[in-house]
C-alpha positions as CSV (number, residue, x, y, z in Angstrom):
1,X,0.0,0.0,0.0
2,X,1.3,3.3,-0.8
3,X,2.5,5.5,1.8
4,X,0.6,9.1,1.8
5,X,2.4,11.9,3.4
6,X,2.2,16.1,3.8
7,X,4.5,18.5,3.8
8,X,4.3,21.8,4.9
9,X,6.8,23.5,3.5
10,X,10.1,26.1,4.7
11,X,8.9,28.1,1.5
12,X,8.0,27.7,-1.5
13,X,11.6,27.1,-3.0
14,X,11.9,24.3,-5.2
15,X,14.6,22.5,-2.7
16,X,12.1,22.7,0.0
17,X,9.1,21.8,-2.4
18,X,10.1,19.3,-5.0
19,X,13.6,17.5,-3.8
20,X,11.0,15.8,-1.0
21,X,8.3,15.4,-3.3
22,X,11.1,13.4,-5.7
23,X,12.4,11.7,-3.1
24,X,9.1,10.7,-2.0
25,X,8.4,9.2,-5.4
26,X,12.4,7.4,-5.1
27,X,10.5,5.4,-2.2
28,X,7.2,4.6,-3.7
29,X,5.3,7.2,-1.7
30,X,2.7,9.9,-2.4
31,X,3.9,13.7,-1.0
32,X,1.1,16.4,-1.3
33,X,1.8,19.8,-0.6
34,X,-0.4,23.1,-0.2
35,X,-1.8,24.3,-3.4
36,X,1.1,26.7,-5.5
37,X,-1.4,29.4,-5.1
38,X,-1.0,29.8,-1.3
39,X,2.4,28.9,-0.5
40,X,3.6,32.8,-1.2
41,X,6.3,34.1,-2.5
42,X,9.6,35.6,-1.1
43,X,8.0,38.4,1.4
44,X,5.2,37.8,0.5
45,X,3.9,34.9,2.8
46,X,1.5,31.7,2.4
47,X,-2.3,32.6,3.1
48,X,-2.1,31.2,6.3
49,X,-6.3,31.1,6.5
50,X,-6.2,29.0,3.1
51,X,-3.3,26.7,4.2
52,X,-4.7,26.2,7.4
53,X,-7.8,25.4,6.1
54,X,-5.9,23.0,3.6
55,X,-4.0,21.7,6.3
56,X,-7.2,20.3,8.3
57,X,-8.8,19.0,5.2
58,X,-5.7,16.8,4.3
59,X,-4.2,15.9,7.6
60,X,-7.0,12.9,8.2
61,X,-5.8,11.5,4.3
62,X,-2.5,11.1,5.4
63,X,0.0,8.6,7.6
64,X,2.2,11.3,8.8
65,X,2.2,15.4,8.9
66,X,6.2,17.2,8.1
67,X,5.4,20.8,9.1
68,X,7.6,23.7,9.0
69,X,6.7,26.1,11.9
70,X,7.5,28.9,10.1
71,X,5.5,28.5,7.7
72,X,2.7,27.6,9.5
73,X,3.3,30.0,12.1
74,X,4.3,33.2,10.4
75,X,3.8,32.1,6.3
76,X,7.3,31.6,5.4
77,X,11.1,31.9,5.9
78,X,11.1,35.1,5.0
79,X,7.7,36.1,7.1
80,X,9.1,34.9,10.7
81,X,12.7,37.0,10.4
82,X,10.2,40.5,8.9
83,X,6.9,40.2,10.6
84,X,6.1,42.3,13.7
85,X,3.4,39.7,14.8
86,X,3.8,39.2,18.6
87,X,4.5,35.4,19.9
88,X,0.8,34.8,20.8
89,X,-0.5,35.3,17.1
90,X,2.2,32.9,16.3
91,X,1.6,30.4,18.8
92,X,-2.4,30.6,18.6
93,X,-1.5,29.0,15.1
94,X,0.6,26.8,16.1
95,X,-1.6,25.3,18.8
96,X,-3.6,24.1,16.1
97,X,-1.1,21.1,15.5
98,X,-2.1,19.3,18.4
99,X,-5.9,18.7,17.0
100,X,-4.7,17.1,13.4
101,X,-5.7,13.4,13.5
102,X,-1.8,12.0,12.4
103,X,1.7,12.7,13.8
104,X,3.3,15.4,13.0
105,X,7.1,15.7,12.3
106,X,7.9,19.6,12.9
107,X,10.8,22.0,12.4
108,X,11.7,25.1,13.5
109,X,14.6,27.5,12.2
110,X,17.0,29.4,14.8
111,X,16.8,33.1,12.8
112,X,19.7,33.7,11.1
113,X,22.1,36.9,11.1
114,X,24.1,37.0,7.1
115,X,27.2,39.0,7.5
116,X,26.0,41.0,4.5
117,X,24.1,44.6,3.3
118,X,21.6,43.0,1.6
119,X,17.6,43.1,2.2
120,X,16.3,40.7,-0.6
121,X,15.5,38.1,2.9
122,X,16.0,40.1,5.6
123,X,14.2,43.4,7.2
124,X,14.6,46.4,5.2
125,X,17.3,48.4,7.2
126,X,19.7,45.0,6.3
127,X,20.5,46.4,3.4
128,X,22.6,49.8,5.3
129,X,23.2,48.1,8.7
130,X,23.6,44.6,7.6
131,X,27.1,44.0,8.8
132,X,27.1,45.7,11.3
133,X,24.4,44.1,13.0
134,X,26.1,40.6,11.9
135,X,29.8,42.1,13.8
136,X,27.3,43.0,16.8
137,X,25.8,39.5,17.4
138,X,29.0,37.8,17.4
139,X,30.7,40.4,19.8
140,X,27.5,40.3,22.1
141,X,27.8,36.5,22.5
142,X,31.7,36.6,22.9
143,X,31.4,39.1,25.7
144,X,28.2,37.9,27.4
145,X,30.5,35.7,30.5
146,X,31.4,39.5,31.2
147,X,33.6,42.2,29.8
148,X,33.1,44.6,26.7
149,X,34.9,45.1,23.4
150,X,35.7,49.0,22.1
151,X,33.9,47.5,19.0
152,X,30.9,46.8,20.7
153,X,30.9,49.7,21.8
154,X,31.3,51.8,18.8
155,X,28.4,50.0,16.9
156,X,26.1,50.3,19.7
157,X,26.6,54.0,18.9
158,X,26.5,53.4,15.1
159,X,23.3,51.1,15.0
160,X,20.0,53.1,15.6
161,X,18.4,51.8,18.9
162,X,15.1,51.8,17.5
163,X,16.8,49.2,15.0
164,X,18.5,47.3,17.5
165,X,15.4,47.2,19.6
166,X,13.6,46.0,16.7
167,X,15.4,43.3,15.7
168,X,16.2,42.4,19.3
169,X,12.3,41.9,19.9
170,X,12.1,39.9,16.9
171,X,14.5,37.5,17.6
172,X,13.1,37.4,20.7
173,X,9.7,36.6,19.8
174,X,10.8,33.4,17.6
175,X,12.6,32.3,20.9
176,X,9.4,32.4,22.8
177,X,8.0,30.7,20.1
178,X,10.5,27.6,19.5
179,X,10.1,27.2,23.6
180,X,6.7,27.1,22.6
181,X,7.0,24.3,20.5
182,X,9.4,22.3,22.6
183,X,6.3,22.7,25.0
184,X,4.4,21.2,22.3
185,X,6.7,18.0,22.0
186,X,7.1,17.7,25.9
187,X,3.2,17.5,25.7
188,X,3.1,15.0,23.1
189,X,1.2,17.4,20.8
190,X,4.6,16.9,18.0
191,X,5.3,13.8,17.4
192,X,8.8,14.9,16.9
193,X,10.6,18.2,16.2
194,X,14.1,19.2,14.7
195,X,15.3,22.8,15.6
196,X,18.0,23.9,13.2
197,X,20.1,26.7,12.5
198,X,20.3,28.9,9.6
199,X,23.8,30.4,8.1
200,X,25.1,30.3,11.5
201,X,28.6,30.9,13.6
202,X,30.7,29.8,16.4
203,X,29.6,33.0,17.5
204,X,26.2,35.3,17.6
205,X,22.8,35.4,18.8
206,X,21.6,32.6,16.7
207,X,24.2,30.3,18.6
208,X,23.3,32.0,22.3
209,X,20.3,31.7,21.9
210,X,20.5,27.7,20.6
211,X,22.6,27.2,23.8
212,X,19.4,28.4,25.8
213,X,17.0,26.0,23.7
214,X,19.4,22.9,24.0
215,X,19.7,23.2,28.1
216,X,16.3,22.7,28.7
217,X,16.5,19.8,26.2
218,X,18.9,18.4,27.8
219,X,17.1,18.7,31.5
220,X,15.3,15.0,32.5
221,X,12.3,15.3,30.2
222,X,10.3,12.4,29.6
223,X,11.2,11.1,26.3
224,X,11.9,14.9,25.3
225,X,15.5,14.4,24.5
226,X,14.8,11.7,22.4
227,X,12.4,13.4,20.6
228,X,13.9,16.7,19.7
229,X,17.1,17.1,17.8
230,X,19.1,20.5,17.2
231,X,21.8,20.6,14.9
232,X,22.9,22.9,11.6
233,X,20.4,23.1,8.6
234,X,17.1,24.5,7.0
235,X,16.8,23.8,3.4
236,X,17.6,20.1,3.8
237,X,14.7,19.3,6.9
238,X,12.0,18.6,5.1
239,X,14.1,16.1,2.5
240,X,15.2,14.7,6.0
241,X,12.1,14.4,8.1
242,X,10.5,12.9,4.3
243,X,12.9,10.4,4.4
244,X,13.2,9.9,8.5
245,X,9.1,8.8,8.2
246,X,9.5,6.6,5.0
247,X,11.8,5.0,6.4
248,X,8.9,3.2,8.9
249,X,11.5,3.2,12.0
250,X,14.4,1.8,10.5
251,X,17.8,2.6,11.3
252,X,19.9,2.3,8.4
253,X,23.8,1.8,9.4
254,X,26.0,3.6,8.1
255,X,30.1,4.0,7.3
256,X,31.5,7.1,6.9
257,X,34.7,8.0,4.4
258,X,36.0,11.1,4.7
259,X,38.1,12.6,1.6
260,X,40.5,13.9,4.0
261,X,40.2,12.8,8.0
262,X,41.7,15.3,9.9
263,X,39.5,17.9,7.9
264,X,36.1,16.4,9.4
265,X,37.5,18.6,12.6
266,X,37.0,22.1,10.6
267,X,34.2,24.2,10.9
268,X,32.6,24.7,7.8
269,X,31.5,28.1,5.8
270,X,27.9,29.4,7.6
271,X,27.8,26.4,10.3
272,X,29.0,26.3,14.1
273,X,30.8,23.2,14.6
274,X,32.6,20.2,13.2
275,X,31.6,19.0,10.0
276,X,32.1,15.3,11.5
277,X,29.2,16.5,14.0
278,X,27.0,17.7,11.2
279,X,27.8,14.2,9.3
280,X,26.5,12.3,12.4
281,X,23.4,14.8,13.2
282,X,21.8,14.9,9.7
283,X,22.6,11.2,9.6
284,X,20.9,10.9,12.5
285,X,17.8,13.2,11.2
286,X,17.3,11.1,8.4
287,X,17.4,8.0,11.0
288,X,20.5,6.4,10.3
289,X,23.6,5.8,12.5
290,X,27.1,5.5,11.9
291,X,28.7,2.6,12.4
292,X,32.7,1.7,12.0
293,X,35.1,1.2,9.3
294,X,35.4,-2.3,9.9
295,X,31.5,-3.2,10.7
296,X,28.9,-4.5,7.9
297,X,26.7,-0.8,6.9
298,X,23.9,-0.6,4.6
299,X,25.8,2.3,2.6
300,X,28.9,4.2,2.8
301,X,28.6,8.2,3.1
302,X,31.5,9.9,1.6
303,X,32.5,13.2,2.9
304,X,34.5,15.8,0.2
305,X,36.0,17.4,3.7
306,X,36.1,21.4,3.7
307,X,39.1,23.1,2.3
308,X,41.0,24.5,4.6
309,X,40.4,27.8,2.7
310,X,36.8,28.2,4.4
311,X,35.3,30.3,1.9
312,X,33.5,29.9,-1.6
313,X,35.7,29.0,-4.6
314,X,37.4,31.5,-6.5
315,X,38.7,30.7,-9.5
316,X,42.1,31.5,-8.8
317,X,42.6,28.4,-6.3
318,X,42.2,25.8,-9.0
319,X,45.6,25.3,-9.9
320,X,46.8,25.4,-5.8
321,X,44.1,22.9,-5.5
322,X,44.8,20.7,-8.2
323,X,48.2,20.4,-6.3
324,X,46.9,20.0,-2.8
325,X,44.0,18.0,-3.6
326,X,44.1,16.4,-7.0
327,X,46.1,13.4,-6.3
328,X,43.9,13.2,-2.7
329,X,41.0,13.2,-4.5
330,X,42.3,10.5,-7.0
331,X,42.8,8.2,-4.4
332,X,39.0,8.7,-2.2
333,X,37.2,7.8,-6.0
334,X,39.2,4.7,-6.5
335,X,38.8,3.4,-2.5
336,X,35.0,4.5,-3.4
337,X,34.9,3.0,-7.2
338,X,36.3,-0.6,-4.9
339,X,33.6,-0.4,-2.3
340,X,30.9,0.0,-4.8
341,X,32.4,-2.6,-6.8
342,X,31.6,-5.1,-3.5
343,X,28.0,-4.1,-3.9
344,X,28.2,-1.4,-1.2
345,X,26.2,1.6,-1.9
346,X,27.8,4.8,-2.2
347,X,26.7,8.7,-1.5
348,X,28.4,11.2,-2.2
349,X,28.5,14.4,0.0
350,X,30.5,17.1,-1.3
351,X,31.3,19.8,1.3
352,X,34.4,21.1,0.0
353,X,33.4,24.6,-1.0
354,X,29.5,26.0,-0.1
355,X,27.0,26.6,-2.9
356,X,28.7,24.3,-5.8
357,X,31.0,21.2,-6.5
358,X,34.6,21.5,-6.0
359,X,36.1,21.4,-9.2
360,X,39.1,19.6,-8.8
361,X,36.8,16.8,-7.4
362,X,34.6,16.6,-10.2
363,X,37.1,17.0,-13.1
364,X,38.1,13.5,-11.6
365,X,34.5,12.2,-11.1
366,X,32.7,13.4,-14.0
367,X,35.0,12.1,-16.3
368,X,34.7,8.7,-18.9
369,X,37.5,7.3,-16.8
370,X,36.6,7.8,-13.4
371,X,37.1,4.8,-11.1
372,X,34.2,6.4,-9.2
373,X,31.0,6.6,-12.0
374,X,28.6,8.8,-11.2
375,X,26.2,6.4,-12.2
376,X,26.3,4.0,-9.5
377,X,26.5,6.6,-6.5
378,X,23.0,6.1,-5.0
379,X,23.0,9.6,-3.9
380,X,25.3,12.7,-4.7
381,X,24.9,16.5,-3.9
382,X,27.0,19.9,-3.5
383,X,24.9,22.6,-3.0
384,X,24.6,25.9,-0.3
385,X,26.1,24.9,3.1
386,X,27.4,21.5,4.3
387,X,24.8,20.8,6.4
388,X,21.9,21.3,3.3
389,X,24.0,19.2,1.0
390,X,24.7,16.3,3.8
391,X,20.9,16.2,4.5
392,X,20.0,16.2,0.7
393,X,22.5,13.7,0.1
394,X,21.3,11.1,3.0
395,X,17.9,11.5,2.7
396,X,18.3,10.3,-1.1
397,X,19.9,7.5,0.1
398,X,17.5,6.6,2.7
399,X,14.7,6.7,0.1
400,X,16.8,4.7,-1.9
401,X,17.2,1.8,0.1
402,X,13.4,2.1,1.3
403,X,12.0,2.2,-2.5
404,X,10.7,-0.5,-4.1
405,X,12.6,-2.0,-7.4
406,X,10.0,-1.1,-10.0
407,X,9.9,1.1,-13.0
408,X,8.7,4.4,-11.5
409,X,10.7,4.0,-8.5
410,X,13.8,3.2,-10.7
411,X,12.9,6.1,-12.8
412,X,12.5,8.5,-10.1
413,X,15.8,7.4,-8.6
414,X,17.8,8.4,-12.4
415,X,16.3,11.2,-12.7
416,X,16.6,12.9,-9.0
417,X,20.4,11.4,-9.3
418,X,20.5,14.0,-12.6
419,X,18.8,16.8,-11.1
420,X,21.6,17.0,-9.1
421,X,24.8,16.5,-11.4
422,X,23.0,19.2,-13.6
423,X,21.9,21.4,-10.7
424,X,24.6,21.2,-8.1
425,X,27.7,20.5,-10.7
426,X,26.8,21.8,-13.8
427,X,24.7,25.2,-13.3
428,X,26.0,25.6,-9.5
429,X,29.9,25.6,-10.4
430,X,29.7,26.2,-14.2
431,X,27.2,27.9,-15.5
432,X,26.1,30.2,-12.6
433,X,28.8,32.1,-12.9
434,X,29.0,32.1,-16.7
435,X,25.4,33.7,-15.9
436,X,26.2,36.1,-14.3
437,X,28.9,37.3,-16.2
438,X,26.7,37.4,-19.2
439,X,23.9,39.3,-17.0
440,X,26.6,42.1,-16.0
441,X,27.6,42.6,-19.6
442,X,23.7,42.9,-20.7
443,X,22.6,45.1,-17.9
444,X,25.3,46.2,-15.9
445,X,24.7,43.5,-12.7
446,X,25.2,40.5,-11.6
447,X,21.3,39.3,-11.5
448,X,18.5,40.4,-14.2
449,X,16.4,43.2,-12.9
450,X,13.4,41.3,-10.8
451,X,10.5,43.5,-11.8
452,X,11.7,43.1,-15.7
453,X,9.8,40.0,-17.3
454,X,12.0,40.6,-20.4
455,X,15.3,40.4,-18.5
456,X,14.3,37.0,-16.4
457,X,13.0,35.7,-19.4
458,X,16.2,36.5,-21.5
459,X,18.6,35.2,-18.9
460,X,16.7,32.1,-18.4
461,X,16.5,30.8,-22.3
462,X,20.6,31.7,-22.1
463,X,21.0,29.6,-18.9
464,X,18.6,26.9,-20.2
465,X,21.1,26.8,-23.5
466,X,24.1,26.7,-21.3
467,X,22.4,23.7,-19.1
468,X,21.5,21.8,-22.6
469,X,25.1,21.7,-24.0
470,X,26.4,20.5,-20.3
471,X,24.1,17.9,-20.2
472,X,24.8,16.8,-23.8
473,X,28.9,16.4,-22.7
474,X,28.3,14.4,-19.9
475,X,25.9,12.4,-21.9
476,X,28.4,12.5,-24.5
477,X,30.6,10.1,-21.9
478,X,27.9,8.3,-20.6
479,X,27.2,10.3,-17.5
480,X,23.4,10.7,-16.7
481,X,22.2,8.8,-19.7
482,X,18.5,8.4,-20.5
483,X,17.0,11.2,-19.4
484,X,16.8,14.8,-21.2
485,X,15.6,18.4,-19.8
486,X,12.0,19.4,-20.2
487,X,12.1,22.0,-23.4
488,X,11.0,25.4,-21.7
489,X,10.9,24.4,-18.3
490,X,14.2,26.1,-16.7
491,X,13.2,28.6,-13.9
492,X,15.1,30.9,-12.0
493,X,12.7,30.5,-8.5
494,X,13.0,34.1,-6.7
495,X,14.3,35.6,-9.9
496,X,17.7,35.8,-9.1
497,X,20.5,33.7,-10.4
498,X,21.4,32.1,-7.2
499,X,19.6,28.7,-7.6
500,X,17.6,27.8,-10.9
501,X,14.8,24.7,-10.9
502,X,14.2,23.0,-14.3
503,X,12.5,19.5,-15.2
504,X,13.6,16.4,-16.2
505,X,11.6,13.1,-18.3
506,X,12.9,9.7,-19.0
507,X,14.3,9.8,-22.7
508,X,13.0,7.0,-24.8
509,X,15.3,4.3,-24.8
């Protein structure tokens, strides 16, 4: 019998909307989601009467309920870091998860603070004060055992302190309301709930104030520390939480290979702690635990470890890298070519540089000769931060090994397992910035102009040609074979060229 789930959404982004829907169709299962029409769109956030209303109609249809709590609670992402709505609007919402007739599975986002002057997600004044406010968080925390800092000082000067206490309430409404949901689970109203952290630090607010949420998860609940997980992530969770329920309680073990071991120990770009701890925690989301190198797992997780460099690629390290790294690199794909040539699956996690696959890596992988093929990973990603890609990557392999061998399920895993190479090699680390090189020679900037039709609609046929001819190369050496790209159907999501969404259909054989 086929499994019938909801998801309520982060947003309405295609990695929060279709990667779980795919996924769900990798393990035989049926994912609905809220109609397009009231999911919102950037600011502008879901009808919350409508998906409410959605939400009650569909909840007794289905075995299990994923719900984002910011989307249900404020209408988006977006909507819970810009809204002024005080915590008991919010949570008056929210309450409304302990009458649906089927667990829910819910997650919450810690707010985020980007070290950067730009408004397009955050509250207006980001775009002037943005840094600044970033540099203020992390002294705040650094100094809260005591102490000040001359910096602190000067940009409590320079930041407006109707600003500050602006944001400060903010932030501390969504506390009160993640309390308010670990309330919920402590209840038994949430069947389970994942608390996550967005773009985060070793230091700032968003890290304080997870220290405050994790020490009363950590006091003797009943069951409450069982039931609630915090670790780094957004975009992934609901891919995670899709695969966590699929996979009907079954802990899947798993090995881990790092590309480089003593690197698992760095902190990588937008996350605050060891990437070895974010291996094991979205491993642990997705309900899988690791096992050792020695003991029988049901697939092997390899790690592309972060470059040293902690930062996003620039094309001026590829020759450095090809020295450090190339013949490193060589070595992991042949150890991982082996294993999968014992009938051990492999998924491949590359964390190496944020938002795009490390070049030196995949000159080596997506090759004719590589001793790794592409092919046979059962799961592969590189996109945004570690923690998105490690989640993305492990839930398709969860789904994987839950699926059923048949055509559609067969299907769905080649072409999710393209989506990717074309997505998170190809247009991330390629094409993107051929994009946006193109857009600044057209129109003086990096990104078409977001209120022009004619300009989205002009860089998206040019990025849709650029996507065609990569996929015909790697076709052209076997890579991705038998499936082909929608005509038309390339999409740039929040009209920007930072992620792009496009469909894919089986080619005749």
């Amino acid at each position: 019998m086929t499994r019938r789930l909801l998801l309520v959404p982060l947003d309405e982004r295609p990695v929060n909307t279709r990667y779980p829907q795919m996924l769900a169709k990798i393990a035989g299962a049926d994912l609905v989601l809220p109609p397009v029409d009231i999911r919102g769109d950037l600011k502008k956030p879901a009808d919350l009467h409508a998906l409410w209303a959605w939400l009650r109609e569909t909840a007794p249809k289905v075995d299990t309920a994923v719900i984002s709590t910011d989307m249900a609670g404020y209408g988006n992402l977006i909507s819970s870091r810009i809204t002024s709505e005080p915590s008991c609007e919010i949570l008056s919402r929210l309450n409304g998860l302990k009458d649906l007739p089927c667990p829910v599975y819910a997650f919450s986002v810690l707010t985020r603070i980007p070290n950067a002057n730009d408004c397009v997600e955050e509250p207006l004044y980001w775009c002037e004060y943005g840094k600044k406010f970033a540099a203020y968080s992390k002294l705040v925390h650094m100094c809260a055992s005591g102490g000040d800092h001359p910096e602190l000082k000067r940009l409590r000067r320079e930041l407006p302190e109707e600003l500050r206490a602006d944001w400060l309430t903010r932030r501390l409404r969504n506390h009160a309301v993640i309390l308010g949901v670990i309330e919920m689970a402590a209840r038994d109203d949430v069947a389970s709930l994942s608390i996550t952290s967005d773009d985060t630090a070793k230091w700032g607010l968003s890290t304080r104030e997870g220290d405050w949420l994790d020490s009363w998860i950590r006091l003797d609940f009943a069951r409450l520390g069982s039931k609630v997980r915090m670790y780094p992530g957004a975009d992934e969770v609901g891919s995670a939480l899709v695969a966590r329920v699929l996979a009907r309680g079954r802990r899947f073990h798993a090995r881990i290979a790092y590309a480089v071991s003593e690197h698992a120990n760095l902190i990588a770009p937008y996350e605050d702690r060891r990437v070895h701890e974010t291996v094991v925690a979205q491993l642990d989301a997705c309900g899988c635990e690791v096992v050792g190198d020695r003991d029988k797992c049901d697939f092997v997780l390899a790690v592309a470890t972060p470059s040293p460099r902690l930062c996003d690629w620039r094309a001026e390290f590829l020759e450095s890298d090809r020295e450090q790294r190339g013949a490193v690199y060589s070595r992991f794909l042949a150890a991982l070519g082996s294993t999968a040539g014992q009938g051990v699956p492999v998924a491949l996690a590359d964390v190496a540089y944020p938002n795009g696959a490390d070049p030196v890596l995949a000159e080596r992988l997506f090759t004719s000769n590589s001793p790794m093929s592409p092919n046979d990973l059962i799961a592969y990603g590189a996109w945004n931060t570690a923690g998105n890609t490690i989640g993305v990557v492990v839930a398709q392999a969860v789904c994987s090994l839950v699926g059923p061998s048949n055509p559609d399920a067969d299907n769905a895993r080649r072409l999710f397992l393209a989506h990717r190479f074309i997505e998170d090699y190809v247009y991330q680390s390629i094409v993107r910035r051929q994009a946006r090189a193109h857009a600044q020679e057209l129109w003086g900037c990096g990104d078409p102009s977001p209120k022009d039709p004619n300009e989205i609609a002009e860089i998206t046929g040019w990025v849709e040609s650029r996507l065609l001819e990569e996929l015909s190369r790697l076709q052209g050496i076997g890579i991705a074979p038998r499936v082909r790209m929608t005509p038309g159907s390339t999409r740039l999501p929040w009209r920007r060229l930072f992620e792009v969404d496009f469909d894919l259909e089986a080619a005749p054989v």
